[in-house]
PAKOLDO-181621 format. One record per atom (N, C-alpha, C): residue in three letters; x, y, z. Coordinates in steps of 0.05 Angstrom, whole numbers, plus 5000, padded with zeros to 4 digits. Each point is the difference from the previous one (the first is absolute). Layout:
! residues N
ALAXYZ
...
***
This chain:
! residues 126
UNK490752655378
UNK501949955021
UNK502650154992
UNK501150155024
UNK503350194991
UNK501649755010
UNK501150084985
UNK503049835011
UNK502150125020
UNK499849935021
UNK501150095024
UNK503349955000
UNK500949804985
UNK502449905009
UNK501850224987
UNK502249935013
UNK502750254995
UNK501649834975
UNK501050084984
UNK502649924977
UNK501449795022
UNK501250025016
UNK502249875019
UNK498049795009
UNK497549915011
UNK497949804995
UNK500649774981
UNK498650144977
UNK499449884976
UNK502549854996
UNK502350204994
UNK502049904993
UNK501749695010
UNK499150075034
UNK499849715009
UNK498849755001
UNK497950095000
UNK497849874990
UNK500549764970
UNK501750164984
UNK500949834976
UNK502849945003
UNK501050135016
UNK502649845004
UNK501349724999
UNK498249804995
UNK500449745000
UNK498349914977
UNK499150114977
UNK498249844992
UNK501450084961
UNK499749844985
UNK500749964970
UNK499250314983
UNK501950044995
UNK498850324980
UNK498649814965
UNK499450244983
UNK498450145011
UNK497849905018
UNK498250235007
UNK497749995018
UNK498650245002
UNK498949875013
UNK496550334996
UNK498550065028
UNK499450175002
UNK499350085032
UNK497150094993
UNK497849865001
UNK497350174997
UNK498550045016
UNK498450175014
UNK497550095012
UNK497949854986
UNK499049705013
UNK497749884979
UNK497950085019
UNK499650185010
UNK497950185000
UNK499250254973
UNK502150105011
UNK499750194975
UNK499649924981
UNK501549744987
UNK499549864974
UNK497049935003
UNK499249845001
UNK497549985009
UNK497650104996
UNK501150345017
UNK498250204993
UNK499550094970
UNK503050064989
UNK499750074972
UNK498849774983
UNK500649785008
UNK498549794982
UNK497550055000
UNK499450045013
UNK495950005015
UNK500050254982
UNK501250305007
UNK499350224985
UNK499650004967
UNK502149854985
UNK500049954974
UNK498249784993
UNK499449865015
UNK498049794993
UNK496650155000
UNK500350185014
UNK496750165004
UNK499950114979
UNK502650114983
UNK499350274985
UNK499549794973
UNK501849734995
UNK499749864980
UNK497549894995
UNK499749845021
UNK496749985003
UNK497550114995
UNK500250265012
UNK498150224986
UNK500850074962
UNK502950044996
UNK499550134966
UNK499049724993
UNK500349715005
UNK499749764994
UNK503050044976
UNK502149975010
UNK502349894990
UNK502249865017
UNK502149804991
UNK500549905012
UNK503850044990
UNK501149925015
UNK502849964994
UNK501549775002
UNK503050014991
UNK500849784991
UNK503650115018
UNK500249835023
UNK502150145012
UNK503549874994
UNK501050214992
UNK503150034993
UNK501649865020
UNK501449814992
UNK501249955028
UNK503550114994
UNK500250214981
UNK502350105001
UNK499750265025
UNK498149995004
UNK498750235012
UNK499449875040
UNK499849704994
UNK498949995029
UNK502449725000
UNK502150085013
UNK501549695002
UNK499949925023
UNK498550015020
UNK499649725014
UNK498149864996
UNK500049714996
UNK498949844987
UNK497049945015
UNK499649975037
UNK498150055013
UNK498950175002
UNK500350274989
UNK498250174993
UNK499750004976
UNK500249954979
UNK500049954972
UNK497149875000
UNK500449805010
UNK497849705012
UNK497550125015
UNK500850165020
UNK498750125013
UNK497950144979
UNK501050204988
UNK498450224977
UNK497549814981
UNK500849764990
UNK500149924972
UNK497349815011
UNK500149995023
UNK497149865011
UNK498250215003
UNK500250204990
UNK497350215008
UNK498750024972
UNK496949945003
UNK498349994977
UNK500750254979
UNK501250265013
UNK500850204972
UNK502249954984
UNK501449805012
UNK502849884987
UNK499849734971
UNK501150124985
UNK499949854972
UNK502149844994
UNK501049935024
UNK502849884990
UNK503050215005
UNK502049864981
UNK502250105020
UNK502150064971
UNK501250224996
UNK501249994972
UNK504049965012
UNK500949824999
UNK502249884995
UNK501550104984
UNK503150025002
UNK502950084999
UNK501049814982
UNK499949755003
UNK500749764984
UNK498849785003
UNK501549814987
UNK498549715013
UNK500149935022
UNK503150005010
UNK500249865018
UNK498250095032
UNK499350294993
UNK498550085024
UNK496649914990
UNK499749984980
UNK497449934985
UNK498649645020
UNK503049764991
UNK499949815020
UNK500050025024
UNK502350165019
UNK499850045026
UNK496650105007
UNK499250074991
UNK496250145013
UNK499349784999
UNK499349884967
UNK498149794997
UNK500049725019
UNK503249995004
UNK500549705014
UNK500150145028
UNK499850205016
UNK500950035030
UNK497350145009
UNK499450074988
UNK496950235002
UNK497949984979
UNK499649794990
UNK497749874985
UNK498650304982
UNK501750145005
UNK498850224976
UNK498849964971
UNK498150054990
UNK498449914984
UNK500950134963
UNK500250315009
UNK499750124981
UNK502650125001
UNK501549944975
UNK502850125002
UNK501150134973
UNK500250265008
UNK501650054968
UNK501950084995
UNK501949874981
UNK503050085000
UNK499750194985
UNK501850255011
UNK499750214984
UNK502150104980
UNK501949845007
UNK502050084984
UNK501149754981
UNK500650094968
UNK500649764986
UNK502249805001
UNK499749744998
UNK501649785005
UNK501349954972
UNK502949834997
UNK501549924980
UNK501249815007
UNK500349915023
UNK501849745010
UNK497749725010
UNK500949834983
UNK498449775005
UNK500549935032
UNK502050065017
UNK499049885037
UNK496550264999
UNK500850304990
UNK497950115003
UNK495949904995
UNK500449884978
UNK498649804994
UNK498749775013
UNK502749825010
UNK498749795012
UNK499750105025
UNK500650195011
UNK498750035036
UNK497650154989
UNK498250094975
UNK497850164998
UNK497849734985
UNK501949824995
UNK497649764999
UNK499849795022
UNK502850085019
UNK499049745025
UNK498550265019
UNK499350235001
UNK498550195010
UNK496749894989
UNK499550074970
UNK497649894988
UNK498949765005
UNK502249805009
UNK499849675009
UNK497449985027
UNK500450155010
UNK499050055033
UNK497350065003
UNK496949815007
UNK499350024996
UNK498150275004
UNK498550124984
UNK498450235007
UNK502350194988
UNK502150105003
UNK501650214988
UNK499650014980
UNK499850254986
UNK500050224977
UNK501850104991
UNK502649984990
UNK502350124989
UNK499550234979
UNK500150184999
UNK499650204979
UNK503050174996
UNK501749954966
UNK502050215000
UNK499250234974
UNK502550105003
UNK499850274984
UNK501149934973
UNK499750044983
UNK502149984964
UNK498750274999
UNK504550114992
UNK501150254986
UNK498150014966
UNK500249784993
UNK500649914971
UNK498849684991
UNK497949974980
UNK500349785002
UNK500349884957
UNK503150235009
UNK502049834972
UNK502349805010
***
């Protein structure tokens, strides 16, 4: 599907609504999902989707329910809890290392939940 609308459209279009925000073709999305899912399918590998990479959270959700999806690799905790408690996301891995005990306890009230999988990263383990 092209996107027909003009800049002066769109622009109104969001004129009333909270920044940021995201404008997608969930067709197109869609499509590419379907396309990368055939090709994963066939090598038989699967991925694990970045959500530094995809920030809206309903498409995030969207992706992470497709059988080639392994889960979702996480920014910090606190986005680690926001999945598990709002989007029952299963498989979560923080990718980047923690030092602050709030970091901590939102990656064990994440693990609390039932069925979730918390997985982080150690730099070092001196």
């Amino acid at each position: 599907m092209i996107l027909t609308s003009s800049y002066d459209e769109l622009k109104d279009l969001v004129s009333n609504q909270k920044f940021p925000l995201a404008i997608c073709d969930l067709d197109a999305f869609i499509q590419n999902l379907e396309r990368v899912g055939k090709f994963l399918r066939i090598t038989k590998k699967s991925l694990r989707l970045c959500t530094k990479s995809v920030r809206v959270p309903e498409l995030v959700s969207k992706v992470e329910k497709e059988d080639f999806v392994n889960g979702i690799f996480t920014y910090n905790s606190a986005e680690a809890l926001f999945y598990a408690e709002n989007y029952k996301i299963r498989d979560i891995l923080m990718g980047y290392p923690t030092m602050s005990k709030v970091d901590v306890e939102e990656l064990c009230q994440a693990a609390k939940i039932d069925g979730v999988k918390i997985s982080v990263m150690v730099d070092d383990t001196k």
